[in-house]
gemmi code that builds the backbone of each chain (N, CA, C; Angstrom):
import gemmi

chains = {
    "A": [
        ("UNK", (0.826, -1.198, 0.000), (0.000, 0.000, 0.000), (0.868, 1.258, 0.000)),
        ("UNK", (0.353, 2.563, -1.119), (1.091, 3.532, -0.864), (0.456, 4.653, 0.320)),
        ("UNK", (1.266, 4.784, 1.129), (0.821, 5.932, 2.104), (1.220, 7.700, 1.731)),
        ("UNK", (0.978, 8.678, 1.903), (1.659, 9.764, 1.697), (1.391, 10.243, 3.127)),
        ("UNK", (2.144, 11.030, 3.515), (2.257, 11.802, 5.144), (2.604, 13.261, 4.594)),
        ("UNK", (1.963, 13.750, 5.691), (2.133, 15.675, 5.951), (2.465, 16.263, 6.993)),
        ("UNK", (3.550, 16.781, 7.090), (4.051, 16.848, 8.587), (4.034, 18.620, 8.395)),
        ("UNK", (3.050, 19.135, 9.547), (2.666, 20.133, 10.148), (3.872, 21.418, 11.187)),
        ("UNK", (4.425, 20.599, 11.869), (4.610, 20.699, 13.066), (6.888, 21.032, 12.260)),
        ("UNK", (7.255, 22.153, 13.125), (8.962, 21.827, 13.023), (9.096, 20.446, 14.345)),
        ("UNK", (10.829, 20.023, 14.110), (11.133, 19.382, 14.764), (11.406, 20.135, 16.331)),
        ("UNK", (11.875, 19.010, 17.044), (11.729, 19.763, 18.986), (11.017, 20.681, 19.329)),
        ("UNK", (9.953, 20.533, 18.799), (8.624, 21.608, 18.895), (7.157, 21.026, 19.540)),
        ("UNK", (7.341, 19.982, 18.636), (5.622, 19.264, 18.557), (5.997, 18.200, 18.137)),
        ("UNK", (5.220, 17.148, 18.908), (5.675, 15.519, 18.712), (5.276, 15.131, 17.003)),
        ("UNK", (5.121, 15.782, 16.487), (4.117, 15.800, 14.872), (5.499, 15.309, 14.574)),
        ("UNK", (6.853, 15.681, 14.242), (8.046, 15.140, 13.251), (8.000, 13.660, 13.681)),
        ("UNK", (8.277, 13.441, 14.915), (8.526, 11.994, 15.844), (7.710, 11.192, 15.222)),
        ("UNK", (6.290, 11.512, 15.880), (5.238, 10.272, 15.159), (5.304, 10.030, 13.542)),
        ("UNK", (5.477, 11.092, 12.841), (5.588, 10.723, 11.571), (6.521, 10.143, 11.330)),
        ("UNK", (7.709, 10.623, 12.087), (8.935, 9.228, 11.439), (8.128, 8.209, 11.685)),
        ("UNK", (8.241, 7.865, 12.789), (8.029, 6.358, 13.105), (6.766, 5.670, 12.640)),
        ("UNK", (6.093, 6.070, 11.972), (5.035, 5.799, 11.560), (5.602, 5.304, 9.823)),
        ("UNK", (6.439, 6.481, 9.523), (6.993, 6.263, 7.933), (7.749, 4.843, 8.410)),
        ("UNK", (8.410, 4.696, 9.509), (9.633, 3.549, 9.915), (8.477, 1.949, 9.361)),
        ("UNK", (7.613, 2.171, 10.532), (6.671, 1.257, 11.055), (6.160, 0.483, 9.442)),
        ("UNK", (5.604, 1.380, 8.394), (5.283, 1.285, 7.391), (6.215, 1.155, 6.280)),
        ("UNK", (6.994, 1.266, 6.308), (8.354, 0.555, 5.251), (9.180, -0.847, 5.956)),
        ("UNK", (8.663, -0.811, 7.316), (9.160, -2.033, 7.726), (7.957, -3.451, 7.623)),
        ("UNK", (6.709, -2.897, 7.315), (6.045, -4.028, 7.341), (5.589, -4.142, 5.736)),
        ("UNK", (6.277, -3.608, 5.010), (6.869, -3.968, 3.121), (5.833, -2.852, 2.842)),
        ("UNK", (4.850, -1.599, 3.195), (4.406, -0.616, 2.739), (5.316, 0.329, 1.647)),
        ("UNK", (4.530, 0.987, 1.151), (6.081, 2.361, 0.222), (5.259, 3.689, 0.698)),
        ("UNK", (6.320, 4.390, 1.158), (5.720, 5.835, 1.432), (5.830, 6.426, 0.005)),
        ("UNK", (4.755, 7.088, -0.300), (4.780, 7.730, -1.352), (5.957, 9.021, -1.762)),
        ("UNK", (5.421, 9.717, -0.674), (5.866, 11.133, -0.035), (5.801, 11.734, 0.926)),
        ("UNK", (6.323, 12.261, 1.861), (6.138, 13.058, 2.900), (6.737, 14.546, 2.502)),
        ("UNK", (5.611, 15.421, 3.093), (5.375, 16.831, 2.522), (5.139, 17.388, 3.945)),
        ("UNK", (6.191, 18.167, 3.655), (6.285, 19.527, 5.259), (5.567, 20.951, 4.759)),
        ("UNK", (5.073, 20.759, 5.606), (4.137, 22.331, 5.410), (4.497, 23.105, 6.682)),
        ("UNK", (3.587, 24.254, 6.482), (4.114, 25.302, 7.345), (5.229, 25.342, 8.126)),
        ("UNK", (5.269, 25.184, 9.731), (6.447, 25.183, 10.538), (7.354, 23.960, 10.045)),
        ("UNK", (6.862, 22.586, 9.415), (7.100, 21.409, 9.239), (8.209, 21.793, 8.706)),
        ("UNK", (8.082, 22.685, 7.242), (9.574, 22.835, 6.677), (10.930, 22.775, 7.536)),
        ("UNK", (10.890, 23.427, 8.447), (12.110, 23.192, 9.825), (13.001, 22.010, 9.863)),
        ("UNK", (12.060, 21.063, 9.320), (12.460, 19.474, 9.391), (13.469, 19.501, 8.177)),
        ("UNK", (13.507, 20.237, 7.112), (14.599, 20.247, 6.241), (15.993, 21.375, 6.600)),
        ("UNK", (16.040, 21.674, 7.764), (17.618, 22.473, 7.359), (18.388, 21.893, 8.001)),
        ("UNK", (19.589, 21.694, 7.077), (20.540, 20.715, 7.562), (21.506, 21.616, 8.509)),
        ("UNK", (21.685, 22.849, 9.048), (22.533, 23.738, 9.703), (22.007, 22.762, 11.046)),
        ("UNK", (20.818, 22.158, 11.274), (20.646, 21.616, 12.967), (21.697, 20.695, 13.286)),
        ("UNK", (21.920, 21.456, 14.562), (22.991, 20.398, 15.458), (22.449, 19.850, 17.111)),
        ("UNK", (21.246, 19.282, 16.886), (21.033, 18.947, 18.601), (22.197, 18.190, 19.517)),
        ("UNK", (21.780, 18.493, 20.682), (22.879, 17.854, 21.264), (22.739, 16.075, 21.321)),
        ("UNK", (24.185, 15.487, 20.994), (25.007, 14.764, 20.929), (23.740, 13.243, 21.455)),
        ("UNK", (23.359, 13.076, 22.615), (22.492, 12.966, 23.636), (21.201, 12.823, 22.746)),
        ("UNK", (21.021, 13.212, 21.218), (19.500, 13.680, 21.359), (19.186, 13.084, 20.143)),
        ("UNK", (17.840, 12.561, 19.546), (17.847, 12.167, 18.600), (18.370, 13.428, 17.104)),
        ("UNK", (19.172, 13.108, 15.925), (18.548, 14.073, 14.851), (17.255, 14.428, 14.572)),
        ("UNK", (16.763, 14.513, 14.288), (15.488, 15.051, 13.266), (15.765, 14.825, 11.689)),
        ("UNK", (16.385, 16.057, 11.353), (16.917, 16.311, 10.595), (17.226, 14.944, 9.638)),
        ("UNK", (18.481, 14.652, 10.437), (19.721, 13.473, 10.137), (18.611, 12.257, 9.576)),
        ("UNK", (17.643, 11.978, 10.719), (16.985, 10.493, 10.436), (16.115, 10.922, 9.198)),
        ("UNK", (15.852, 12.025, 9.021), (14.577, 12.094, 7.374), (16.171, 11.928, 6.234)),
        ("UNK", (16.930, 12.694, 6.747), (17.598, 12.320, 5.157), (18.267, 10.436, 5.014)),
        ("UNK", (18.509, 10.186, 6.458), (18.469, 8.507, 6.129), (17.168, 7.822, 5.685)),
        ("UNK", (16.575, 8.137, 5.545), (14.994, 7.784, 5.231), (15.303, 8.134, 4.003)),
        ("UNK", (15.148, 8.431, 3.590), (14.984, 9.715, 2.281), (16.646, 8.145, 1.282)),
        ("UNK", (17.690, 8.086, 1.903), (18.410, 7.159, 1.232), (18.127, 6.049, 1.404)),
        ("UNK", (17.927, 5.518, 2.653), (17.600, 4.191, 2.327), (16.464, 4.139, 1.599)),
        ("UNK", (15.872, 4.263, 1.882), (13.959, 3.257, 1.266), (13.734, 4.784, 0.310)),
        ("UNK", (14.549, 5.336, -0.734), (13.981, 6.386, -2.089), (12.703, 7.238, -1.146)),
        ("UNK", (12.629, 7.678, -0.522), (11.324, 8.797, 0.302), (11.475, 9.908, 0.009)),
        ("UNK", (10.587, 10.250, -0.497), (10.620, 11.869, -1.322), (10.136, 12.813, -0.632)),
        ("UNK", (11.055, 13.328, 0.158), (10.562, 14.374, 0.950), (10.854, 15.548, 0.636)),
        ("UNK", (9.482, 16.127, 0.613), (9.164, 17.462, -0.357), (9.170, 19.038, 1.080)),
        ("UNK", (9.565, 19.842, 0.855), (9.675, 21.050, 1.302), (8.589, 22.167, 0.743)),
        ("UNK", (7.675, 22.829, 1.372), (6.593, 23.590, 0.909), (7.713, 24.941, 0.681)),
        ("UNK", (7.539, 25.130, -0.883), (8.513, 26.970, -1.024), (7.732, 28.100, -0.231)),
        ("UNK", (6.527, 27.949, -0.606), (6.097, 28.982, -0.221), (6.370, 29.532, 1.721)),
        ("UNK", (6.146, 28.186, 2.192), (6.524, 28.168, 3.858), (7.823, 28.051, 3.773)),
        ("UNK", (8.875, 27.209, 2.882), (9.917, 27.734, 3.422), (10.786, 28.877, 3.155)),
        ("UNK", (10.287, 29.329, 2.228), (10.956, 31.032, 2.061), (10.514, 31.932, 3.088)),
        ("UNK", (9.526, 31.800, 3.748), (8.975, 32.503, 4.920), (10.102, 32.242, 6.214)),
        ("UNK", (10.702, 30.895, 5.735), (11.070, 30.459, 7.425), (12.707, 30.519, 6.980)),
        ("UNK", (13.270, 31.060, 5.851), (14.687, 30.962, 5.543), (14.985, 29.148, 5.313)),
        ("UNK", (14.503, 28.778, 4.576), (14.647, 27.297, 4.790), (15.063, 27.360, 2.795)),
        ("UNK", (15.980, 27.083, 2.425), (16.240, 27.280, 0.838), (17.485, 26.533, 0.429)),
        ("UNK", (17.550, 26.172, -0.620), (18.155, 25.303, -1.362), (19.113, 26.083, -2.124)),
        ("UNK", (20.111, 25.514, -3.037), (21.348, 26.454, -3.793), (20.735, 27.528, -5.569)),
        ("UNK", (19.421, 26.624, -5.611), (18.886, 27.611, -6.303), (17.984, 28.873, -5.819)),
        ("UNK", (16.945, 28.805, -5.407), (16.356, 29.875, -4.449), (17.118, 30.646, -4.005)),
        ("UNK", (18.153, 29.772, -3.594), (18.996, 30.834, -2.525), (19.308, 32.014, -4.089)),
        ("UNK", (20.087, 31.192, -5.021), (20.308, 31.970, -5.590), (19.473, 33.023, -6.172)),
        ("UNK", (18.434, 32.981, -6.661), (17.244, 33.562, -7.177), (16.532, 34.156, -6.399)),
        ("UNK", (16.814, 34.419, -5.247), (16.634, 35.167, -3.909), (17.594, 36.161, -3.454)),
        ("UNK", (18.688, 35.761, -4.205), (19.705, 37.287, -3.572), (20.376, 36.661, -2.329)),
        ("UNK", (20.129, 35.247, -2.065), (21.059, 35.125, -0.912), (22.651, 34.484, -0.392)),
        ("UNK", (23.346, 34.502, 0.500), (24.467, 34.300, 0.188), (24.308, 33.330, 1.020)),
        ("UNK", (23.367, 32.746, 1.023), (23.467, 30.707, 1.635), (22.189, 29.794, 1.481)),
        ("UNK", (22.833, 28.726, 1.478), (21.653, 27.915, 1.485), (21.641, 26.834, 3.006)),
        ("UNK", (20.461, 26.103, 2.700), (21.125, 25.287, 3.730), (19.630, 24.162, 3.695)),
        ("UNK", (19.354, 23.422, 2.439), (18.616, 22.392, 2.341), (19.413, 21.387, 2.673)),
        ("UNK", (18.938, 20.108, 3.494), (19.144, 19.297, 3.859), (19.253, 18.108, 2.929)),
        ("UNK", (19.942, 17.197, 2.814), (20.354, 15.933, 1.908), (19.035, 15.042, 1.822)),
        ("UNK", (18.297, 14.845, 0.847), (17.579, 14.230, 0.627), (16.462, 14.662, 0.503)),
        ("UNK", (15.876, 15.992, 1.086), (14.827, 17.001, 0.333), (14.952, 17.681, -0.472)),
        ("UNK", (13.929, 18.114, -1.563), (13.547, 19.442, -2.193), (12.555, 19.913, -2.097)),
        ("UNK", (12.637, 21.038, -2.393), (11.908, 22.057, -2.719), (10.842, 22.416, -3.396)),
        ("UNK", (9.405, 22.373, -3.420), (8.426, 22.457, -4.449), (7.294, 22.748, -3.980)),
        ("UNK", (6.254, 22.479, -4.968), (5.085, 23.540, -4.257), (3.999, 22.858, -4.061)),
        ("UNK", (2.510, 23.450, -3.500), (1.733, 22.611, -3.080), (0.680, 21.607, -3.813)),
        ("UNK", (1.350, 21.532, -5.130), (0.410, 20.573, -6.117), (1.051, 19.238, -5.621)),
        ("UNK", (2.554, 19.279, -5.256), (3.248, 17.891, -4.770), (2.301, 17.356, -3.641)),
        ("UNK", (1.456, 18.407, -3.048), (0.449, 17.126, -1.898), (-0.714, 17.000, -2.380)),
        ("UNK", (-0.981, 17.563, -3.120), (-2.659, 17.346, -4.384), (-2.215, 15.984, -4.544)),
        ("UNK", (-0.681, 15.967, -5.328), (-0.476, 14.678, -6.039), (-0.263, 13.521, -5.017)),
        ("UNK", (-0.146, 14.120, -3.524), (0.498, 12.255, -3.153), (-1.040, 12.131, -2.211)),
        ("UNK", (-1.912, 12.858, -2.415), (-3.325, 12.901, -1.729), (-3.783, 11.950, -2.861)),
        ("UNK", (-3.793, 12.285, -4.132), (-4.201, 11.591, -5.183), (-3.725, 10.696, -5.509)),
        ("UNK", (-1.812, 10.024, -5.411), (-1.535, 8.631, -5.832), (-1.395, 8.096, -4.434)),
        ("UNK", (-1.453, 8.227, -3.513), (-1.558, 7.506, -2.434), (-2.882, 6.741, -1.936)),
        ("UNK", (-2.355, 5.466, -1.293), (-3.623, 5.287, -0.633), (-4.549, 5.820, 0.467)),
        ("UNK", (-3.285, 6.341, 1.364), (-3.868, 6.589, 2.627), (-2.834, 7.976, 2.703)),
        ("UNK", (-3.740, 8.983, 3.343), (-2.894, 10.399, 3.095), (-2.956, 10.435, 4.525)),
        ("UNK", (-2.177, 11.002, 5.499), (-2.274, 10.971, 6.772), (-1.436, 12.567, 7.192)),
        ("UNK", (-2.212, 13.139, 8.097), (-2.086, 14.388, 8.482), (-1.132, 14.472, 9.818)),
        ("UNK", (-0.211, 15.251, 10.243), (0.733, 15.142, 11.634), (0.864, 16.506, 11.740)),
        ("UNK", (0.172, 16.867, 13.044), (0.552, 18.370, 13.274), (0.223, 18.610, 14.588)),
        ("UNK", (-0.296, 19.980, 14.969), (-0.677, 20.821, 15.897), (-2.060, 20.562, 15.693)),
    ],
    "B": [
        ("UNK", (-14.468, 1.942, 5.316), (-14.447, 2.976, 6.722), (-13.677, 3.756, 7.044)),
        ("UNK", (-13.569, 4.610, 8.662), (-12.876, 5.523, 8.715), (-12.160, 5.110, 9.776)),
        ("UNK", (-10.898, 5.364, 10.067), (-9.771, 6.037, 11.333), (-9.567, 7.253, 11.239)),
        ("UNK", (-10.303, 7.627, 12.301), (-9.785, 8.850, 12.872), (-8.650, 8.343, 14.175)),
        ("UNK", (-7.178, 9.743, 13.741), (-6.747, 10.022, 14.830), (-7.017, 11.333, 15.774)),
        ("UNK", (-6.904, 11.193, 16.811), (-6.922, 12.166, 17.887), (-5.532, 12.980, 18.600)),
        ("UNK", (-4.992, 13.513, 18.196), (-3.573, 13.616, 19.345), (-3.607, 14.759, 20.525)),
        ("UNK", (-4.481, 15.485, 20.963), (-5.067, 16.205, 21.964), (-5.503, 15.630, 22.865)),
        ("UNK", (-5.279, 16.181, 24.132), (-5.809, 15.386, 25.497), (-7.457, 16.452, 25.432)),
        ("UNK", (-8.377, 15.451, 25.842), (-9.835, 15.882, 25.864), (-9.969, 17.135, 26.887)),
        ("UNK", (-8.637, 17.340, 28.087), (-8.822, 18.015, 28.760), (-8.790, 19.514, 28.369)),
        ("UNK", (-7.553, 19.671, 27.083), (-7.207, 20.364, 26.505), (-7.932, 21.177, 25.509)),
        ("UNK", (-8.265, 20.371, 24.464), (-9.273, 20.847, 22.988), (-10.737, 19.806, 23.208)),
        ("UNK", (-11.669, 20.232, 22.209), (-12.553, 19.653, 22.262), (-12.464, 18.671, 20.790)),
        ("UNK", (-11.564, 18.654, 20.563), (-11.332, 17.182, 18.886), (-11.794, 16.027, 19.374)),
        ("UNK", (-11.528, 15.643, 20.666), (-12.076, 14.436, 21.415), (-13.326, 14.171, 20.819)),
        ("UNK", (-13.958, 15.159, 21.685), (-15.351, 15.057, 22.028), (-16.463, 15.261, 20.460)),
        ("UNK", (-15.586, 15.819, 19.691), (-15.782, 16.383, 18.150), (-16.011, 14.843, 17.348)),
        ("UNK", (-14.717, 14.189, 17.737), (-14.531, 13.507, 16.902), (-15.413, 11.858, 16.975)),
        ("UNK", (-15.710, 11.880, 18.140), (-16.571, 10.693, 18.417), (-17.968, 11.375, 18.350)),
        ("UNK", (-18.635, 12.633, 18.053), (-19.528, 13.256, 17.886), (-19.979, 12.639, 15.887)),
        ("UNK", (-18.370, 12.632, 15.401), (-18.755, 11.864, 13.910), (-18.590, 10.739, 13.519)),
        ("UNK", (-17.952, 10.330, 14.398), (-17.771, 8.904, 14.058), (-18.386, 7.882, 14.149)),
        ("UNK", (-18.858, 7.198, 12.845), (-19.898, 6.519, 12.873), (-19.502, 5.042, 12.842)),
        ("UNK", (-20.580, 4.031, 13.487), (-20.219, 2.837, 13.596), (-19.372, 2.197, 13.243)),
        ("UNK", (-19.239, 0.976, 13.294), (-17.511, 0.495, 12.708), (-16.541, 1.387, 11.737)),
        ("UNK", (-16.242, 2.575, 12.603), (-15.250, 3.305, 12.088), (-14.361, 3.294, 13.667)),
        ("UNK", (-13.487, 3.324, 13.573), (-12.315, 3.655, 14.811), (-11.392, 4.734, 15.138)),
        ("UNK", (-11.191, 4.753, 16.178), (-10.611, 6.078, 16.624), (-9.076, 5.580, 17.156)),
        ("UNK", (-7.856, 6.093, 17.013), (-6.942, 5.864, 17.453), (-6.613, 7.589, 18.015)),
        ("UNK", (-6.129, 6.719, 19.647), (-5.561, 7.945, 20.498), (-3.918, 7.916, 20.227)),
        ("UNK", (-3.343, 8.755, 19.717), (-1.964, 9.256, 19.780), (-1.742, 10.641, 20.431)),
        ("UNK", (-0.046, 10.579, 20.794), (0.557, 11.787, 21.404), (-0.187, 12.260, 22.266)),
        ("UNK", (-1.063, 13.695, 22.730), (-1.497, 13.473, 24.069), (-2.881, 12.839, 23.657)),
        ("UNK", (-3.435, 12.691, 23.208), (-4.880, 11.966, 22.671), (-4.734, 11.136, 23.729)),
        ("UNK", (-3.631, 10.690, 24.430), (-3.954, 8.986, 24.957), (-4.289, 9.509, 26.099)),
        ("UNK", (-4.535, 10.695, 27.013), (-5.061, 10.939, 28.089), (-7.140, 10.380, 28.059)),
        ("UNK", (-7.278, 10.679, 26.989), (-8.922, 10.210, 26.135), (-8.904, 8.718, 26.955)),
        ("UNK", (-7.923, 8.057, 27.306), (-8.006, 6.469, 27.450), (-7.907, 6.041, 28.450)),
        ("UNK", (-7.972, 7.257, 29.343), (-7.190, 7.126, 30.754), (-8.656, 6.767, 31.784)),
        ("UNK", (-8.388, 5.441, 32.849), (-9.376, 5.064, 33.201), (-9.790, 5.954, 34.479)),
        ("UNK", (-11.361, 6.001, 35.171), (-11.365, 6.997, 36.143), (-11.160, 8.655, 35.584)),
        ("UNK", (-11.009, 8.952, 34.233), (-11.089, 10.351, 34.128), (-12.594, 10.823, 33.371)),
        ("UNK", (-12.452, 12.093, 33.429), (-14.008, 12.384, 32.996), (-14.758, 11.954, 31.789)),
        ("UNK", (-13.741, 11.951, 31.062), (-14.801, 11.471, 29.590), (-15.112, 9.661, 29.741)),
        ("UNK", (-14.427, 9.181, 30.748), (-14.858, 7.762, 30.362), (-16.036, 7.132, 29.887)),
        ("UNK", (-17.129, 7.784, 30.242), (-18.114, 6.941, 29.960), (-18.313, 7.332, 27.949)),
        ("UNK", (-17.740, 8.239, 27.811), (-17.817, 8.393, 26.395), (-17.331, 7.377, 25.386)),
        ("UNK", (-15.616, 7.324, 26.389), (-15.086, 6.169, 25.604), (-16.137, 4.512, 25.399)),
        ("UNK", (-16.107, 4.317, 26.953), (-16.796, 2.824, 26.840), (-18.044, 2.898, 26.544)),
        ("UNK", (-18.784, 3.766, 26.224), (-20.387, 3.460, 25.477), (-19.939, 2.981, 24.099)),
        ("UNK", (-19.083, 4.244, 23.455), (-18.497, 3.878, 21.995), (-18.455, 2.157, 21.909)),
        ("UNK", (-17.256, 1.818, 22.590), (-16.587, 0.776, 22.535), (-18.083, -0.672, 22.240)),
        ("UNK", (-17.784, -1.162, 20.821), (-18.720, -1.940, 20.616), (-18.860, -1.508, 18.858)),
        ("UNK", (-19.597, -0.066, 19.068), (-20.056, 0.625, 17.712), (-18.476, 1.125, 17.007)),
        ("UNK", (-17.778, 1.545, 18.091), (-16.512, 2.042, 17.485), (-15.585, 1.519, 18.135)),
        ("UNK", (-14.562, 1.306, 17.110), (-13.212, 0.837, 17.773), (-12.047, 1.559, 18.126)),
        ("UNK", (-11.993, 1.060, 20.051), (-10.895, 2.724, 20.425), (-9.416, 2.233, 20.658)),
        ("UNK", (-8.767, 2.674, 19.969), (-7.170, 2.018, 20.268), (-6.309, 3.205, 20.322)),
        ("UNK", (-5.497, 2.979, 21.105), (-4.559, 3.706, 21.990), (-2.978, 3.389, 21.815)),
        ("UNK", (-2.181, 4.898, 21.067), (-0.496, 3.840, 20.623), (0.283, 3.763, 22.265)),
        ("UNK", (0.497, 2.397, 22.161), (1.518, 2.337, 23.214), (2.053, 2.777, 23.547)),
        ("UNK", (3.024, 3.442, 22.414), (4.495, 4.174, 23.262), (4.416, 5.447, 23.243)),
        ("UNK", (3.235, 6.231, 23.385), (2.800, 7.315, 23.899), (2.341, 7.480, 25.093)),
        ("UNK", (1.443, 6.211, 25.251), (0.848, 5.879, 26.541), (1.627, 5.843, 27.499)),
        ("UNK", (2.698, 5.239, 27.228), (4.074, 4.859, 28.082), (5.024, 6.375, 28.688)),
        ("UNK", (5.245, 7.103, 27.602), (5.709, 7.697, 27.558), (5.573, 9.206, 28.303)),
        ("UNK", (3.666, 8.891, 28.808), (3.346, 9.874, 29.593), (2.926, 9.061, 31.243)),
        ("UNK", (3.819, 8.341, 31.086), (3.924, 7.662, 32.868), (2.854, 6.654, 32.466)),
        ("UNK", (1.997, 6.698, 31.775), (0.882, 5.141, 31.658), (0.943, 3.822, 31.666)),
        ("UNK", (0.330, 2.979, 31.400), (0.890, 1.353, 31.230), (-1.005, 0.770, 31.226)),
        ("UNK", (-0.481, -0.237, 30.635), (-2.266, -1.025, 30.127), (-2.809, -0.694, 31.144)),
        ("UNK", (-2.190, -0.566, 33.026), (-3.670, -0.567, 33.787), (-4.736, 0.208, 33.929)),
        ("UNK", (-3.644, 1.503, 33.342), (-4.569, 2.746, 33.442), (-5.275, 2.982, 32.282)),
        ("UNK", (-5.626, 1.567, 31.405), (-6.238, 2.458, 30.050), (-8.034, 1.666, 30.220)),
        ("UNK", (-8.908, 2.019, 29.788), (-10.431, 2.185, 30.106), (-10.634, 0.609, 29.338)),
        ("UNK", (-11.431, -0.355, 30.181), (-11.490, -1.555, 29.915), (-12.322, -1.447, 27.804)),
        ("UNK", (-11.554, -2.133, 27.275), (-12.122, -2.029, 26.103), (-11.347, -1.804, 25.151)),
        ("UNK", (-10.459, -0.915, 25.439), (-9.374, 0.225, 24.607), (-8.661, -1.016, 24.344)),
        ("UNK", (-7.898, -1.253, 22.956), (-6.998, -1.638, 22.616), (-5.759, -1.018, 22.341)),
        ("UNK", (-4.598, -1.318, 22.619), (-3.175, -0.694, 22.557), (-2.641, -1.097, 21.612)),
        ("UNK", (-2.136, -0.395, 20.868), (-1.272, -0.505, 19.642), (0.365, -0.435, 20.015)),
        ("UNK", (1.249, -0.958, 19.048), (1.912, -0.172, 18.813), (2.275, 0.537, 16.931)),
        ("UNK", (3.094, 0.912, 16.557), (3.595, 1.720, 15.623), (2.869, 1.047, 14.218)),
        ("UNK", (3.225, -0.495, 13.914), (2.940, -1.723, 13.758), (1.635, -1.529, 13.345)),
        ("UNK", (1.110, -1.465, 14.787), (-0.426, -1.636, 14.653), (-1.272, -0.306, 13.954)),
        ("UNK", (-0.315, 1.169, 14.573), (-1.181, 2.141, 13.884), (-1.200, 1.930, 12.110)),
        ("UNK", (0.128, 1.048, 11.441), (0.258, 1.059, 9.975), (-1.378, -0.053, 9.464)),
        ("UNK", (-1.189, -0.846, 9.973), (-2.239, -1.437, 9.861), (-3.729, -1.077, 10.074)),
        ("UNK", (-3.845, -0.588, 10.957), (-4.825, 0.000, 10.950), (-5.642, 1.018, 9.953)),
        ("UNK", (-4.291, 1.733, 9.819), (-4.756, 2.945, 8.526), (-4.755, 2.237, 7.467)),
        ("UNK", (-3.706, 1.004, 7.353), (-3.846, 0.266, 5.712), (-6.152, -0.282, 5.730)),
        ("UNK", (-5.719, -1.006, 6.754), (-7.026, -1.751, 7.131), (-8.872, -0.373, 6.384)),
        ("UNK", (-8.659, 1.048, 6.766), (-9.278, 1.380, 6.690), (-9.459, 2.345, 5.676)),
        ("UNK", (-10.518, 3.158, 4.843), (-10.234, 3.442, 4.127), (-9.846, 4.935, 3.412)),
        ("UNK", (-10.083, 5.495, 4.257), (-9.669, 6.789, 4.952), (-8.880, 7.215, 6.156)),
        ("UNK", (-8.049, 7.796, 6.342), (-7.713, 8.643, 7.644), (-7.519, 10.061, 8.008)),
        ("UNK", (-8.562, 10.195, 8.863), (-8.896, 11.372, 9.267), (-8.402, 11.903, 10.588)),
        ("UNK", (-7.036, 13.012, 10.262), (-6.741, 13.389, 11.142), (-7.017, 14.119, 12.107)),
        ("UNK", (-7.466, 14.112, 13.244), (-8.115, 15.110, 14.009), (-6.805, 16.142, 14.421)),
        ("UNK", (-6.877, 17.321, 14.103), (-5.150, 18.241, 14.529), (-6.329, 19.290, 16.051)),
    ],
}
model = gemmi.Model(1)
for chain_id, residues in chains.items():
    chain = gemmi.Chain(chain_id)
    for i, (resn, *xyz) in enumerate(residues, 1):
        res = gemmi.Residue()
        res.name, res.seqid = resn, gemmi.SeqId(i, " ")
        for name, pos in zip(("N", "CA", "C"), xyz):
            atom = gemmi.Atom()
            atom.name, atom.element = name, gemmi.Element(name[0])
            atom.pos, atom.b_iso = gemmi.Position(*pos), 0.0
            res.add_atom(atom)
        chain.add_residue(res)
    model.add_chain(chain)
structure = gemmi.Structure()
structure.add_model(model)
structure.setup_entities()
């Protein structure tokens, strides 16, 4: 079965990143395929790779882009929320005037037809937030 | 059918009380994140939960439950406990999921 997920919530904020990992985990471990997982609003947070929690603490970050390599998971970044939140990639950045980027390994960047579409090829669309 | 999740404690928002307000017969409700206070035995909404229980199916993720000091004794006779496992299944099982935020 294909699932798609929407994660609401930034990471060390709101248990919304957590459950959705493990939920994406739970469901690629019992032979499911995540379609996509799509960060919206604060969610985008979950893509900048500048996070360094302490040592002690789970990534966030770190575990979506191992996700994202092992099992092909296409994790999509909302532009519109993340240009709001400084969250940008080496193009934007560029096409923005800025002198950094800082997308995380294994996301991009795109807009909100990418959750029309995994609402529509997925089986089960599942919401994680606030 | 439907799964709805819940992740709000009933004490907190009213999605609880919302959400078993729509939920219709063999459709199920899963309590996650604080949702699992909804499951907690001896608290006020109980009798909400266990009337449901029959018409609707109430399951509760484990390692949330756990995670806020809980353990099976404290959850309302009826409630089934999941874990991670079980929430995939569940949502595969049904045919919609409706997140309660």
């Amino acid at each position: 079965m294909k699932f798609g997920i929407q994660v609401n919530e930034g990471p060390y904020q709101h248990q919304a990143a957590d459950s959705a990992y493990n939920f994406a985990k739970a469901a690629i471990d019992a032979g499911h395929e995540i379609f996509r997982i799509f960060f919206y609003h604060d969610g985008v947070n979950n893509g900048t790779r500048l996070t360094t929690p302490p040592q002690d603490d789970r990534n966030i970050v770190k575990r979506w882009s191992e996700l994202a390599a092992d099992h092909n998971v296409d994790l999509v970044i909302c532009v519109a929320a993340a240009q709001r939140r400084g969250i940008c990639d080496a193009d934007e950045s560029k096409r923005n005037g800025k002198d950094a980027d800082n997308l995380a390994e294994g996301f991009r960047i795109s807009g909100l037809g990418q959750l029309i579409e995994a609402g529509i090829e997925s089986d089960r669309l599942l919401v994680f937030g606030d | 059918m439907l799964l709805h999740t819940v992740n709000k404690s009933p004490f907190e928002r009213n999605s609880f009380a919302q959400c078993m307000g729509h939920a219709k017969k063999g459709s199920s409700v899963l309590l996650i994140e604080d949702g699992v206070f909804a499951a907690l035995k001896g608290a006020a909404n109980e009798s909400v939960v266990s009337n449901a229980i029959g018409d609707i199916g109430v399951y509760v993720l484990g390692p949330d439950l756990n995670a806020r000091g809980m353990t099976d004794e404290d959850v309302i006779d009826g409630v089934k406990i999941v874990d991670y496992t079980g929430f995939v299944e569940l949502a595969a099982e049904h045919d919609v999921v409706q997140s309660w935020l």
